[in-house]
N, C-alpha and C positions, 0 to 999 in steps of 0.2 A: 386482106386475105392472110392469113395464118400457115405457118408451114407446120405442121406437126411432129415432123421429124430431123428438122436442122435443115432443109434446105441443098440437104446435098441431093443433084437431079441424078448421080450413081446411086442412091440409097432403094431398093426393091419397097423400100417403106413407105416414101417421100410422097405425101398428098396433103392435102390442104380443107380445113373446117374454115369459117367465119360466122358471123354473127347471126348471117342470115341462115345458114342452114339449123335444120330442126333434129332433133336427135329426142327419144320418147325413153322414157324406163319401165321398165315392165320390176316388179317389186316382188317376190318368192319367199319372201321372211316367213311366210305362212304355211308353203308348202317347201323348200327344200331347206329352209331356215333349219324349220321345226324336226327337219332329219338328220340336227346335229344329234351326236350324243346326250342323252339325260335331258334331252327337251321335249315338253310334253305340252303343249299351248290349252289353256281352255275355250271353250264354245265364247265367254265373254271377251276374253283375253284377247280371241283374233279378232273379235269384234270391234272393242276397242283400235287393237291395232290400225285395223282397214278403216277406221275412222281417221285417225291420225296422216296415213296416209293418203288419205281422201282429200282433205286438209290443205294439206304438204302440195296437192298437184300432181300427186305420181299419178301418169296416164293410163298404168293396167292394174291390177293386183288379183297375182294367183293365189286365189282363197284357201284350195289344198286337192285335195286327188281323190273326189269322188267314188272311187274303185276302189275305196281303204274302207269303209263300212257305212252302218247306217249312224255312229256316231258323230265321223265325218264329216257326212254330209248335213246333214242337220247341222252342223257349224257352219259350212258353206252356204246355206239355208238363211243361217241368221245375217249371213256378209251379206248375200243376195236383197236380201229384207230390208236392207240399211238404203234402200235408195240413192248410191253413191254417185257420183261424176264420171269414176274411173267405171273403164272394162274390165268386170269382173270376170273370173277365169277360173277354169278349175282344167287340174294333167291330169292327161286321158293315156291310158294305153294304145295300142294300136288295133282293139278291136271295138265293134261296135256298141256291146254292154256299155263300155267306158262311156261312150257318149249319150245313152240313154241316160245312164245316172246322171252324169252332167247335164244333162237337161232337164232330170226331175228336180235338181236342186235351182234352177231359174236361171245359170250363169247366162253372162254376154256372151262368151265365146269361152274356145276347149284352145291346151296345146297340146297336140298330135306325137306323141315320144313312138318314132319307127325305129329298129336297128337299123345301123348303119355300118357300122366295120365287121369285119370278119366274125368275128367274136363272137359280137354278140345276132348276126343273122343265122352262123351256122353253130354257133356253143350253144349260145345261152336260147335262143329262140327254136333252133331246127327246123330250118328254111331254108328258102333258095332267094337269089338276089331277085329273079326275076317276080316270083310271088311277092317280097316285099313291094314293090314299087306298082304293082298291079291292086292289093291289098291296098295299100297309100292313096293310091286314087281314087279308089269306091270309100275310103271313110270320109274324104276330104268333101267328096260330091254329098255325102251323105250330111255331114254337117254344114254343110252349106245349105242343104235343103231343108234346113232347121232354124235358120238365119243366125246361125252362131260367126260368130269373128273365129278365123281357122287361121291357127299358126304349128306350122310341122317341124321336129325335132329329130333331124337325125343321130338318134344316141354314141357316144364314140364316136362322133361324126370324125373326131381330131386322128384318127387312128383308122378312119374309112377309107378305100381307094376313091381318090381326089373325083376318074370319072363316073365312077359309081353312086356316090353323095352327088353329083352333079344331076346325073338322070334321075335321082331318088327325086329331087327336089322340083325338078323342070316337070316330073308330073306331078306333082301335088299343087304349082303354080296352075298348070294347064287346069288342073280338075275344079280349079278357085280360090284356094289355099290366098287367105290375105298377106301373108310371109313367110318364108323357110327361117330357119333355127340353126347359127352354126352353133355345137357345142361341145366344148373341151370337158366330157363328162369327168375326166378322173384328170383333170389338171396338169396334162402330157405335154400341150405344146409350146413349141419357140413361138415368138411374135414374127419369126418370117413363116414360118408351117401356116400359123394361123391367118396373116398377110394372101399367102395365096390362095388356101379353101373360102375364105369370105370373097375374095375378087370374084373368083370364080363364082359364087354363088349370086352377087351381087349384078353377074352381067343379065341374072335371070329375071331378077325383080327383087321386090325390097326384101331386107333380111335384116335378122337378130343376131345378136351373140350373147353367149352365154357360157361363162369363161370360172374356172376355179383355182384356186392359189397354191396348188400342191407342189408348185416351183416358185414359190413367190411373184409369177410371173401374170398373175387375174388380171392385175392396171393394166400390165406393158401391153397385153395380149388386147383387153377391150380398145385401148388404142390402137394397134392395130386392124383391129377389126374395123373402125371408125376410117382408118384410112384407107381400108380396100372397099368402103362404101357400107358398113351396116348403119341404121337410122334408128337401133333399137337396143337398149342396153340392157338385160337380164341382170341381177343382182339382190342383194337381200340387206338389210338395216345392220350398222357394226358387220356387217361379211361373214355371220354365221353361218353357220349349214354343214353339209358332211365333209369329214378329215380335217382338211384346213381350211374350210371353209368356201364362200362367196366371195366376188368380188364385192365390195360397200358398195352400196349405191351412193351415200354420202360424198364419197372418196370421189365420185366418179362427177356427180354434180358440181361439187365444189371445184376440181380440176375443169372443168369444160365453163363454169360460168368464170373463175379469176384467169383463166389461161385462153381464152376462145370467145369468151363476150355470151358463150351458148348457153340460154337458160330453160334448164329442165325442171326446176320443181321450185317452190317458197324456202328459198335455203335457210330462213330465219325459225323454219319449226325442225330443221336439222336436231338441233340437239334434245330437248324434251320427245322427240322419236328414238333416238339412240337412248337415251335413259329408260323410256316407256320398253324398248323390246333389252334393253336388258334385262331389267326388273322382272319381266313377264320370264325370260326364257331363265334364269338364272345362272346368266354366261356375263361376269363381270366387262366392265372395259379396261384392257388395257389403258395404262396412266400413258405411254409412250405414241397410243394409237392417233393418228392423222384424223383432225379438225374435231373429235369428240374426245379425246381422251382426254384424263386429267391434266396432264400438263403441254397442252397443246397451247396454250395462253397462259404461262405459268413464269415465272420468271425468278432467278435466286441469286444469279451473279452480280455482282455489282457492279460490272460493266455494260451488263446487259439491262438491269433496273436502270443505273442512270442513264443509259441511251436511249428507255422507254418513257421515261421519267421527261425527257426532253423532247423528244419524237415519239407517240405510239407506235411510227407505221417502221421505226427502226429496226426491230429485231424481230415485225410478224408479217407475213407476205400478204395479209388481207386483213381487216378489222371483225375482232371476236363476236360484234354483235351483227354480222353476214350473214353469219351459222346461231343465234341467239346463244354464245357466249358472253361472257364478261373476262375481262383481262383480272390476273391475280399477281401478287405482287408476296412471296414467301421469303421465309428469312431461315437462314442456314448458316453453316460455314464459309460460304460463297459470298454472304452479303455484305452489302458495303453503306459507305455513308447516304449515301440518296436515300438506298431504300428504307433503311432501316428510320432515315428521318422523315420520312414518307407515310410510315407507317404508324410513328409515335404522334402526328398528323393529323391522321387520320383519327386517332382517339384524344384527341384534345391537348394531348401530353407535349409542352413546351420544353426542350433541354436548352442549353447550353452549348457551344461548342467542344468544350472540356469533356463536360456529361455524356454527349454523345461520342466522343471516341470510346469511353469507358463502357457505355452500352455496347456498341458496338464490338468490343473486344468482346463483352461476356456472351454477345448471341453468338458470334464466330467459336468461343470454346467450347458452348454449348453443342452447339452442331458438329463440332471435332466429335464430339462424342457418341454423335450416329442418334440423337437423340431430334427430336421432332420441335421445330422452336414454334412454339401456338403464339397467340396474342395474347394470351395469359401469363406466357412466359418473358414477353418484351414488357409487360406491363409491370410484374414483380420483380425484372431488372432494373426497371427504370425508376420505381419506387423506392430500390431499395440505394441504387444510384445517388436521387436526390437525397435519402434519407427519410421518405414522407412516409408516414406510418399509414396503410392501408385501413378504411375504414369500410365494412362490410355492411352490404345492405342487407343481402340472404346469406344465412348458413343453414346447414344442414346439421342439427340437431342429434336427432336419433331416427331410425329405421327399420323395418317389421317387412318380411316377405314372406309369403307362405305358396307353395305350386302342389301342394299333395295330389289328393286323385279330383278333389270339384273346381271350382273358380280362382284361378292365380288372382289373391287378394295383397296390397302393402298398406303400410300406415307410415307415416314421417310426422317428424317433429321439426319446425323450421322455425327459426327467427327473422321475422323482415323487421327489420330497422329497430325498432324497442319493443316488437311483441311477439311473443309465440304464438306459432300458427300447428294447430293438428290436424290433417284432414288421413282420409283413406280411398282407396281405388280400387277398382278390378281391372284386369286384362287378359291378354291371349296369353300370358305368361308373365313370369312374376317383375322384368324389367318393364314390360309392356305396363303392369298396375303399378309400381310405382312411379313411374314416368306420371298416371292419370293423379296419383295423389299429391304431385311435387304443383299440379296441375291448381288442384282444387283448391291445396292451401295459398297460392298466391292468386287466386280468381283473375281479376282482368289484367294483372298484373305481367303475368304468364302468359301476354301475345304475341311472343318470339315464334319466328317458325326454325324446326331442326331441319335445316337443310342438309345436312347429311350425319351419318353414323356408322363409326367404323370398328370393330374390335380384333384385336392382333395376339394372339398368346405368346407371348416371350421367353416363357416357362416350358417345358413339356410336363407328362403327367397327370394325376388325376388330380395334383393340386394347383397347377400350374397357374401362373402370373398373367394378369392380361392387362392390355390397354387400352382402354376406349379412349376412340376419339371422335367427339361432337364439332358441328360447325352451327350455330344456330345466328340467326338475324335477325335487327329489329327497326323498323324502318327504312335508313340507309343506310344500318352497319350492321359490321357481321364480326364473329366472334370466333376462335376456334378457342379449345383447350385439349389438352389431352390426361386422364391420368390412370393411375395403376393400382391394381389390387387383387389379390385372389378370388374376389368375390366380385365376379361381374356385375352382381345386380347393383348391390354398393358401387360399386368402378362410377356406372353409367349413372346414376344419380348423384354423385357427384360431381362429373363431368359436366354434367348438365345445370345443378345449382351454381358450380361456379362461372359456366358462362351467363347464366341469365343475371345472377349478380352483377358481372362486368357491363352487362348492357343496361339493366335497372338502374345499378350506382350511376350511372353518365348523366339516365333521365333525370335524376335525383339531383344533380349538380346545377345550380340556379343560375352557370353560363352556359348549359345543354352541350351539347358537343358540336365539333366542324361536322359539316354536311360531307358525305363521302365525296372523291375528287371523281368525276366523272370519267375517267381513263385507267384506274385503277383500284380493284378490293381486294383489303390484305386478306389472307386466311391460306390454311395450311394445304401443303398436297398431300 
């Protein structure tokens, strides 16, 4: 048995999860996600999603709110159609239309959103407490008699009188209501505010919570909730949704299965979920963000590489491929001998002890200088170190973009090893076709994947400087580069010819390269 709260038997907090108890997620990335600002999901886009989460194990996923139109629904339509595992869901108002809709679109079950604090029964609604909780009961009964799964939301419940939310909810239990809904709609409460409305709630029958971060307070608060007894965790993928957001669900998983033994979802599709609803929503991630963010397994000190270097489990509370990460190993100002000879390692490159102090000083001034150290960059330190004249597989030639008003078309001119190569491409835009034409001239050669691409303007203006930065991979190594140019399209094609260079040249070497180390891959944050 686990204390969740320290143990102390004074703490209003103090209760106890273990292994055996069961705790569900209910997943909103669809619906309260998609009510961040500038987020607009498409019909396939949630589809996919609720795929993924399907997947993953999440045991509910609100599809989206039925009550919003017929394009809505028709999305919710297509989640309904997917035949999933999970109880699909769609938020209902507190009248009965709501639920009609929701039913014409096929869900498992509705969440019932009633007023509940002053506010919003006599502002925002203009009612009386009494007709709420009378209303509550005739829809609950009513979707019941639908066979839908009924869970009721007292809105601003966090800001409702404690007995009021109390009787709100003991009728919608009575009426059939499968669980009441505590929910901190605008992210108002302390975790003891919240501690005592979920106890309360909890003495009724099972209950949710459903918590937001407007104090930074969505973790502190869902644990609490957890400790006055709720079995149900509301949240959304990366914590998106309105103001500041969701609690993660991620956040929330990965705390309850490393801290509790308790496991709610396949935490290894964790990350390609957080990537997949970034991409969809166009809400980047935070590099600093807990278990998904970029350098949540990132490493640059050199006290901290060679602690990892020696121990993985030294400087991270749980192992990166938990969450289907990989541990990264980056060079900077910060870095030190281990890594840095960890790194040179990792691409075949033998020093010296001499050599490598002298690398090592220039990644360090390099990075003094706020500058981005790639593996391109440790590779022409260490080249130029040794003195070893660099011998190129692919260059980049010459270069043709055109994005007028038909087809963004390019052409390139590329050298592999003693011939010229010209091929041409179309795309969505003119980096997009020359990317296909860098493609066509190296044919099989060109089976690196870019696993990622970044570009940063460093300039301001309309002439302004930019820097793309590629990470691309090819088998078990991976490559970054970074470089600069006014002319982005150029920038990125060359970014790119010379990382696939750097991974060619290796295959090209008739002693092939070291197999990556199983604990660590370098590449850039």
């Amino acid at each position: 048995m686990v204390d969740l709260f320290g143990g102390n038997p004074d703490n209003p907090l103090a209760s106890t999860v273990d292994s055996d108890d069961s705790v569900q997620l209910l997943d909103t990335t669809l619906r309260d996600g998609e009510q961040a600002p500038g987020v607009s999901l498409t019909p396939d886009e949630k589809a996919d999603i609720a795929r993924s989460l399907d997947r993953a194990g999440i045991e509910y996923i609100e599809a989206g709110s039925a009550c919003t139109g017929e394009g809505e629904r028709e999305t919710i339509r297509q989640v309904t159609a997917l035949d999933l595992d999970a109880t699909v869901t769609s938020f209902a108002r507190g009248v009965q239309n709501d639920i009609d809709l929701a039913l014409d679109c096929g869900v498992d079950g509705v969440t019932i959103v009633v007023p509940a604090s002053d506010k919003h029964v006599e502002r925002k609604v203009g009612t009386t407490h009494d007709e709420v909780v009378e209303n509550t009961g005739e829809l609950v009964a009513y979707a019941k008699d639908h066979d839908l799964w009924v869970e009721v939301i007292g809105e601003d419940g966090s800001r409702a009188d404690l007995d009021f939310l109390e009787r709100l909810m003991a009728e919608a239990l009575d009426a059939g209501a499968d669980r009441s809904c505590y929910a901190d709609t605008v992210g108002h409460a302390t975790p003891e505010t919240t501690y005592e409305y979920v106890s309360r709630l909890a003495d009724l029958g099972p209950v949710s919570t459903h918590t937001h971060d407007d104090l930074g307070l969505g973790m502190t608060n869902v644990w609490a909730s957890l400790a006055a007894g709720a079995d149900l965790v509301h949240g959304t993928i990366n914590g998106i949704g309105e103001r500041a957001g969701n609690v993660a669900l991620e956040e929330v998983a990965i705390a309850l299965a490393h801290g509790y033994g308790v496991e709610t979802m396949d935490l290894e599709q964790v990350y390609d979920l957080a990537q997949q609803v970034s991409h969809a929503t166009g809400v980047p991630l935070p590099p600093n963000k807990a278990v998904v963010g970029e350098n949540a397994f990132t490493h640059e000190s050199g006290i901290h590489t060679d602690g990892t270097l020696k121990d993985d489990t030294m400087y991270e509370p749980y192992p990166p491929e938990m969450v289907g990460r990989e541990r990264r190993l980056v060079l900077g100002k910060h870095a030190g001998r281990a890594g840095v000879r960890a790194a040179l390692d990792e691409h075949g490159v033998d020093v010296s002890e001499e050599e490598l102090a002298d690398v090592v000083e220039r990644v360090k001034r390099l990075g003094d200088r706020d500058k981005r150290v790639t593996d391109a960059d440790l590779l022409a330190i260490a080249e130029d170190v040794q003195g070893r004249e660099r011998d190129r597989h692919v260059e980049l030639l010459d270069l043709t973009a055109a994005s007028g008003g038909g087809t963004p078309t390019a052409s390139v001119r590329l050298r592999v090893g003693t011939e010229e190569r010209v091929a041409s491409g179309t795309g969505s835009g003119p980096v997009d076709a020359a990317v296909e034409a860098v493609r066509a001239a190296l044919g099989s050669e060109a089976d690196a994947q870019l696993e990622s691409y970044h570009v940063d303007a460093i300039t301001g203006g309309t002439d302004a400087v930019v820097t793309v930065e590629v990470e691309m991979s090819k088998g078990d190594r991976t490559v970054t580069v970074a470089t600069s140019d006014s002319d982005i399209t150029r920038c990125s094609v060359e970014a790119m010819v010379e990382a696939l260079d750097r991974l060619l040249a290796t295959d090209a070497d008739e002693d092939g390269a070291e197999a990556e180390p199983e604990d660590a891959t370098l590449a850039d944050d």
